[in-house]
C-alpha positions as CSV (number, residue, x, y, z in Angstrom):
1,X,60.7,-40.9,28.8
2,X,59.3,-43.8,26.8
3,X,57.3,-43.1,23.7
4,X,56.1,-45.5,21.2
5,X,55.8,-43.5,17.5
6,X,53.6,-44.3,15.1
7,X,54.5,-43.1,11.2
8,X,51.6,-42.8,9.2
9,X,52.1,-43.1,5.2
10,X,49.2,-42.5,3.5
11,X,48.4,-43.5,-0.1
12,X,45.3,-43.3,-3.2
13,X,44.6,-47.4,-4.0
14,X,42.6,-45.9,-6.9
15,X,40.1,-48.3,-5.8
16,X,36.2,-47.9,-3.9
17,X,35.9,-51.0,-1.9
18,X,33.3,-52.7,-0.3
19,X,33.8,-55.0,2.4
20,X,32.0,-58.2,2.8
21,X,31.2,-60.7,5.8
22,X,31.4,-59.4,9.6
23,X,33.7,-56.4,8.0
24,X,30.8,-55.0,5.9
25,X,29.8,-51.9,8.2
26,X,33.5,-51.3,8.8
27,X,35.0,-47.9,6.8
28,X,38.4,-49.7,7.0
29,X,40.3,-53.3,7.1
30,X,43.5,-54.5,8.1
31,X,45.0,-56.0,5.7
32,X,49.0,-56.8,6.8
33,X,50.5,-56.8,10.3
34,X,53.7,-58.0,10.9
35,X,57.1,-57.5,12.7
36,X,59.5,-55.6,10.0
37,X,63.5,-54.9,9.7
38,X,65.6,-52.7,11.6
39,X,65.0,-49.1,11.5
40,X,67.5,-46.2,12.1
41,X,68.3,-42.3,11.1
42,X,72.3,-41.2,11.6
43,X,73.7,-43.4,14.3
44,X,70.4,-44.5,16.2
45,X,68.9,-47.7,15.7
46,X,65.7,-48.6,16.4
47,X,65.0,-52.4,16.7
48,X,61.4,-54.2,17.2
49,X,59.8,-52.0,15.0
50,X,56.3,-53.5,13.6
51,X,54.2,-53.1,10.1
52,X,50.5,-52.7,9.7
53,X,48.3,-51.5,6.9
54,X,44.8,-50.5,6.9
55,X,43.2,-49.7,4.0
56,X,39.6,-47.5,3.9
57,X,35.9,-47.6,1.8
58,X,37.1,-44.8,0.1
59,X,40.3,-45.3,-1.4
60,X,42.8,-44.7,0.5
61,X,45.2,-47.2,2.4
62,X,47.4,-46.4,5.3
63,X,50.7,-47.9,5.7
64,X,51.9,-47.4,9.9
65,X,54.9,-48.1,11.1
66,X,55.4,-48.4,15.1
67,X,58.6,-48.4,16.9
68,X,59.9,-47.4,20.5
69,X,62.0,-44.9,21.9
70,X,63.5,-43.7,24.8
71,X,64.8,-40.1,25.3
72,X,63.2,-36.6,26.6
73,X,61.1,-33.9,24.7
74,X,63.9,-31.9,22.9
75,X,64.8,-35.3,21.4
76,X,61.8,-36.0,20.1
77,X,61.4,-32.8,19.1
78,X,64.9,-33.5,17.3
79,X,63.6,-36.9,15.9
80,X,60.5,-35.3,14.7
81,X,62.2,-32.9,12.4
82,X,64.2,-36.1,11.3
83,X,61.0,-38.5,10.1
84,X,61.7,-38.3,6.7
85,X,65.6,-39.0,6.8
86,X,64.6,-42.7,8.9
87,X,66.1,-45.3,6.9
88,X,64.5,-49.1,6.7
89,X,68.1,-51.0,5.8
90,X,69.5,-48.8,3.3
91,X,66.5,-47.4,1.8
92,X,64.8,-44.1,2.6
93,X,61.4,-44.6,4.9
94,X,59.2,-42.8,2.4
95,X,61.0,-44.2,-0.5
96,X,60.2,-47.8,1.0
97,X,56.7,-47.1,2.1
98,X,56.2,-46.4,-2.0
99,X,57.4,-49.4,-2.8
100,X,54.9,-51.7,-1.3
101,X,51.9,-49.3,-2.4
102,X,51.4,-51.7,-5.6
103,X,51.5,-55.0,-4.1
104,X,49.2,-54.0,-1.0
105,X,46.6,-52.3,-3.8
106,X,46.5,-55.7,-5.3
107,X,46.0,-57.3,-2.0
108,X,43.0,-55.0,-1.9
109,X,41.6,-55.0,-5.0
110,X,39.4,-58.1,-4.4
111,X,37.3,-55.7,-2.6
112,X,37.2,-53.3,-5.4
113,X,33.9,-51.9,-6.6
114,X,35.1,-49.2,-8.8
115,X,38.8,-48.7,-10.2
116,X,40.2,-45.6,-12.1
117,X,43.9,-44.3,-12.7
118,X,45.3,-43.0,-9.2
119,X,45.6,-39.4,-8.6
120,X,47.7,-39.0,-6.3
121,X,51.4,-39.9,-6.1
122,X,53.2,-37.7,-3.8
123,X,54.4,-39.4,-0.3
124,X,54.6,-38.0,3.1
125,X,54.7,-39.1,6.5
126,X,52.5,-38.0,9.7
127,X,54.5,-38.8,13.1
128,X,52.2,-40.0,16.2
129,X,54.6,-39.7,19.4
130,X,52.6,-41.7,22.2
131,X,53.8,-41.3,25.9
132,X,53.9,-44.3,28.0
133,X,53.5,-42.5,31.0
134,X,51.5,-39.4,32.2
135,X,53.4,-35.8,32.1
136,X,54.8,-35.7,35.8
137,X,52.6,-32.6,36.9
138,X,49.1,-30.8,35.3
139,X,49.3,-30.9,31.9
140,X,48.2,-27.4,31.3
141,X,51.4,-27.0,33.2
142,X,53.5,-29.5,31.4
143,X,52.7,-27.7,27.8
144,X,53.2,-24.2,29.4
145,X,57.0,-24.9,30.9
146,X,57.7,-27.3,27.5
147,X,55.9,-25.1,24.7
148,X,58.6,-24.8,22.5
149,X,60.0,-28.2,22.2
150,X,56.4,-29.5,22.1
151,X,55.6,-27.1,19.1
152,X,58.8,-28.3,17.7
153,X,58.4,-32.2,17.9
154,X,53.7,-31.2,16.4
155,X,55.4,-29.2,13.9
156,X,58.8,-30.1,12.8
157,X,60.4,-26.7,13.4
158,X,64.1,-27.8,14.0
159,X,64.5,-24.2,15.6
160,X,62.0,-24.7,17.7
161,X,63.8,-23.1,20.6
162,X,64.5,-20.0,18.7
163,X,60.1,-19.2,18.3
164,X,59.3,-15.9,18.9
165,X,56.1,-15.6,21.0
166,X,54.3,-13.9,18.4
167,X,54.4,-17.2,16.9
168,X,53.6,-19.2,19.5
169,X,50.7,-16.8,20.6
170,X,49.2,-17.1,17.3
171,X,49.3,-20.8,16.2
172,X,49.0,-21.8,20.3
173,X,49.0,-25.7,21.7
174,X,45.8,-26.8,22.5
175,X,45.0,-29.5,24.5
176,X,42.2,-31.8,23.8
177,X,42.1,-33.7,26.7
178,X,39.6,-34.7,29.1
179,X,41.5,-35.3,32.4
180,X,44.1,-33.3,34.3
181,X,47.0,-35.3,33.1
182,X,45.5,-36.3,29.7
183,X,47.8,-35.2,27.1
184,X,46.5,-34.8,23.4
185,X,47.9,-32.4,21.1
186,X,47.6,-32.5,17.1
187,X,48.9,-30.1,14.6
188,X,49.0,-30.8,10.8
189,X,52.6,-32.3,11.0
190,X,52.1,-34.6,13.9
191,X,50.7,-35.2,17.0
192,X,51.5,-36.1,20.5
193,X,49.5,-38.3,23.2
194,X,49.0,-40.0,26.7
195,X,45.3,-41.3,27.3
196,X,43.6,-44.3,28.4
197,X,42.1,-44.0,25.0
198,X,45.6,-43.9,23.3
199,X,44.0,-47.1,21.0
200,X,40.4,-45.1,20.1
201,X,42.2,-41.8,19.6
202,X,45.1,-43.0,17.5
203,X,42.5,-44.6,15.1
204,X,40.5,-41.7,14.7
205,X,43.9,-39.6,13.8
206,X,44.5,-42.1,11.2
207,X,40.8,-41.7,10.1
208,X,41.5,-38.0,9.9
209,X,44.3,-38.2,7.9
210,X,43.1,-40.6,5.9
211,X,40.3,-38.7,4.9
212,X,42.6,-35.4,4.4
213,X,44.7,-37.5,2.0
214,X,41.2,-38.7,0.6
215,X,40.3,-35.0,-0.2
216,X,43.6,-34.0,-1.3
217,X,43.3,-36.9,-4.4
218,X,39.9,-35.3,-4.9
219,X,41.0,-31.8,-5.3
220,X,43.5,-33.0,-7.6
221,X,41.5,-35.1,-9.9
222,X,38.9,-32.0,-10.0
223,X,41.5,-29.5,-10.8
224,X,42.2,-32.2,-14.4
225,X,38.4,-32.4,-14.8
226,X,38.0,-28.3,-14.2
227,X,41.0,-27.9,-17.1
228,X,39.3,-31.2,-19.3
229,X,36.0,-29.1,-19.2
230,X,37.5,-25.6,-19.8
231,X,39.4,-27.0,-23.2
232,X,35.8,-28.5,-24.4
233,X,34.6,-24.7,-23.9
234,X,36.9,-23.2,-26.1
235,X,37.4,-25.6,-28.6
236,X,33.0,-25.9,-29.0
237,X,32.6,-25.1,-32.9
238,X,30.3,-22.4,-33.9
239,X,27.2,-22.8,-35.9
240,X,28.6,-22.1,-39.3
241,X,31.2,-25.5,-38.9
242,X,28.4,-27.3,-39.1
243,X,30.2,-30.2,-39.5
244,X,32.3,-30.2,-36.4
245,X,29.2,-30.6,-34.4
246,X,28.5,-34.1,-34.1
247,X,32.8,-34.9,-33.4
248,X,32.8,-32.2,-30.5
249,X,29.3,-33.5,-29.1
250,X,31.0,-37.0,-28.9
251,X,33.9,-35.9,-27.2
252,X,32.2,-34.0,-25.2
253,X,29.3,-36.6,-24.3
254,X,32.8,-39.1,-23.6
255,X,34.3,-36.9,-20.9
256,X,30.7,-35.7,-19.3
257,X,29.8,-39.6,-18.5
258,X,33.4,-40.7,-17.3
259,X,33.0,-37.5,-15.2
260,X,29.9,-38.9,-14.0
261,X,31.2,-42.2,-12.6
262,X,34.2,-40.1,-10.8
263,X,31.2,-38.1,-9.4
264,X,29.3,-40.7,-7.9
265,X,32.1,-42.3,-6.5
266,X,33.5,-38.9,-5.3
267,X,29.5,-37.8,-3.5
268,X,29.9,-41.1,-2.4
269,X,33.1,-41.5,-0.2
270,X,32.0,-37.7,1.3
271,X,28.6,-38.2,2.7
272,X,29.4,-42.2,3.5
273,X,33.1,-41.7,5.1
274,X,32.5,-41.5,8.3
275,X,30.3,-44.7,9.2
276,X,29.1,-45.0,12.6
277,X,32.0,-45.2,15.1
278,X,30.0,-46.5,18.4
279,X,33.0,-45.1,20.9
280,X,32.3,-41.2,19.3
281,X,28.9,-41.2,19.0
282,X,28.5,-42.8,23.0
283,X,31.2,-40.4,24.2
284,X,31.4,-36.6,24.5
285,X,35.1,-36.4,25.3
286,X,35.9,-38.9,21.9
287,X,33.0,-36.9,20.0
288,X,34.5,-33.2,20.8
289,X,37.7,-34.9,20.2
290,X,37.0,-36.6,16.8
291,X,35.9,-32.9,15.9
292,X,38.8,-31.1,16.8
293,X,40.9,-33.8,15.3
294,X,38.9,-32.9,11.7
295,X,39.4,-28.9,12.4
296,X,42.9,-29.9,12.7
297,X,43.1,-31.2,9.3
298,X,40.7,-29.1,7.8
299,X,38.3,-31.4,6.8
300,X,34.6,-29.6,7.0
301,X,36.6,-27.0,4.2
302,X,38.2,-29.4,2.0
303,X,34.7,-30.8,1.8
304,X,33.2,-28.0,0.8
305,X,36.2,-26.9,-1.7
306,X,35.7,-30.3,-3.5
307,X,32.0,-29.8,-3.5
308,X,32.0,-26.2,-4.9
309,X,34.6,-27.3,-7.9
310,X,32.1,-30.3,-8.6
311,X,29.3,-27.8,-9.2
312,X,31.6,-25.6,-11.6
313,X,32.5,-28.9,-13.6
314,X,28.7,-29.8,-13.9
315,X,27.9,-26.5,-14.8
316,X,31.4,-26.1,-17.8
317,X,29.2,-29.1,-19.4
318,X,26.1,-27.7,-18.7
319,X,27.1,-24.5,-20.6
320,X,28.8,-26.7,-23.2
321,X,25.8,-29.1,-23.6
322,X,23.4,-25.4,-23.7
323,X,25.8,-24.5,-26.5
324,X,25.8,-27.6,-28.9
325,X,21.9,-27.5,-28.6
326,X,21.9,-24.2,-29.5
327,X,24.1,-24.2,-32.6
328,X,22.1,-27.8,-33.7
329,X,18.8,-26.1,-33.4
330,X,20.7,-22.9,-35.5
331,X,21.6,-25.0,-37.7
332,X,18.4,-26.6,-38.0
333,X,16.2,-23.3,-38.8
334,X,19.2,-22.2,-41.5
335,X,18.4,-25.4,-43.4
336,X,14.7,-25.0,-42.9
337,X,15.4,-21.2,-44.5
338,X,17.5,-22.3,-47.5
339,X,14.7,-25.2,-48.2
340,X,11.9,-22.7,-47.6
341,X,13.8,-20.3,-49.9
342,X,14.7,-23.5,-52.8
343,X,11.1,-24.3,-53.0
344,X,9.9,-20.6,-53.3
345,X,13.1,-20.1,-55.9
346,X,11.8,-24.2,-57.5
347,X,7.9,-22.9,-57.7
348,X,9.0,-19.5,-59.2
349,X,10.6,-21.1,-61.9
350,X,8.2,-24.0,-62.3
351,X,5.5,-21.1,-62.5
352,X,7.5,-18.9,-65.4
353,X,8.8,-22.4,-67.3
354,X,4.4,-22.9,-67.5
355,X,3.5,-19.3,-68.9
356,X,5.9,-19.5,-71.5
């Protein structure tokens, strides 16, 4: 069986672009493609492999590396739980993958809109195993007879073959194709296809995981800005140090506005993301399909996780910004006291100095 595999690497640019010229309605660009070095893991070597980077609107590039294979299921499903030990010459294939993230982020920064510090560092790969022919009978029959080496090569389970069917029951294959012998099966750890629309579907997979990794360096730059907002809380002064006050509302009025920018840019990618992808919207097989793919990688709840800690941030400042106001306007009506009280104490004593 021949299978081309796609490994996808994704990483944060720490950049928003914007695309100009015929690209600008585009959600990504391709920025490198090229023919690459010799790949291999143990003793196999795998020659003609190619290089191609994409990088997307909202931060996050995509570094894929294509190669062929030839070889049945249970080596694939052997290969699959092997990604991450695929060397490129002698160096490690995540390890090299990092080390063209800074030169391809200054390829695209000239599209840059908005830059901040990246937030996410850690590297992982996403394996794409795509058939070059069709599985040789129905392929509600091919998953059934080959479940377990299937499940292996989606999921990386080097004892595949030893699943219980309790597990295989409850986290079942499903396949989201349209004909008989369409094959398209994704779990979070990779995915496995044969379609005529092998080209529309692998993009939207990459989209997908894209926009997972997108989410992921959201949740982690919310989780600093939930702790950055929480220390403001505690460390508010009270009304009687008086002279804290105009320090804390500084600080505080610092980290609020570079929240702000991360905000916008944050509201942004989410509800802008997905563009207009004519060959989903025309389609109910690639629409259904696009959907699934986003269930797979839990998309619609990351969303909503990065939405609901955005409303706790806004509302640690809003209780911090209720807070100062309070204890200026406190402050205020205690020197309005003590002056009240000085010039009833002053006229007193002007009053008893003029009787004597």
């Amino acid at each position: 069986m021949y299978s081309r595999i796609h490994l996808l690497f994704p990483f944060d640019m720490g950049l928003e672009l914007d695309f100009a010229g015929s690209d600008a309605k585009e959600f990504f660009k391709e920025i490198s493609t090229r023919s690459m070095g010799v790949l291999s893991v143990d003793d196999t070597i795998f020659s003609h492999a190619e290089f191609s980077t994409q990088v997307y609107r909202f931060g996050v590039g995509l570094i894929q590396i294509s190669f062929e294979t030839e070889g049945d299921l249970y080596y694939l499903a052997k290969l699959s739980c092997m990604i991450e030990r695929i060397r490129v010459g002698k160096t490690g294939i995540i390890s090299y993958c990092q080390s063209l993230v800074e030169g391809l982020i200054h390829r695209a920064s000239k599209y840059a809109t908005y830059r901040y510090d990246r937030r996410l560092l850690a590297g992982e790969i996403f394996p794409v195993f795509v058939f070059a022919q069709p599985p040789s009978e129905d392929a509600d029959d091919f998953i059934s007879r080959h479940q377990k080496a299937l499940f292996g090569l989606l999921a990386g389970e080097m004892e595949y073959d030893s699943l219980s069917s309790f597990v295989l029951e409850q986290d079942k294959l499903q396949n989201y194709g349209y004909y008989e012998n369409e094959l398209v099966l994704i779990k979070r750890f990779g995915a496995a296809v044969y379609s005529p629309e092998v080209g529309t579907i692998l993009e939207m997979i990459k989209l997908a995981y894209a926009q997972y990794w997108s989410m992921r360096s959201y949740n982690f730059i919310l989780d600093h800005e939930l702790r950055t907002s929480q220390k403001l809380l505690e460390k508010l002064p009270p009304y009687y140090k008086f002279w804290l006050i105009p320090q804390s509302y500084q600080r505080f009025s610092s980290e609020a506005l570079d929240f702000d920018r991360d905000k916008i840019s944050i509201v942004d990618s989410l509800y802008n993301v997905l563009g207009n992808i004519p060959q989903v919207d025309s389609d109910w097989h690639m629409r259904t399909l696009h959907q699934n793919i986003n269930k797979v990688f839990n998309i619609e709840d990351l969303h909503r996780t990065v939405e609901t800690k955005i409303e706790r941030i806004e509302e640690s400042y809003k209780s911090a910004r209720d807070f100062l106001s309070t204890n200026f306007f406190i402050l205020l009506e205690i020197c309005f006291f003590l002056s009240l009280v000085w010039t009833i104490i002053d006229t007193f004593l002007l009053w008893k100095v003029a009787n004597k």
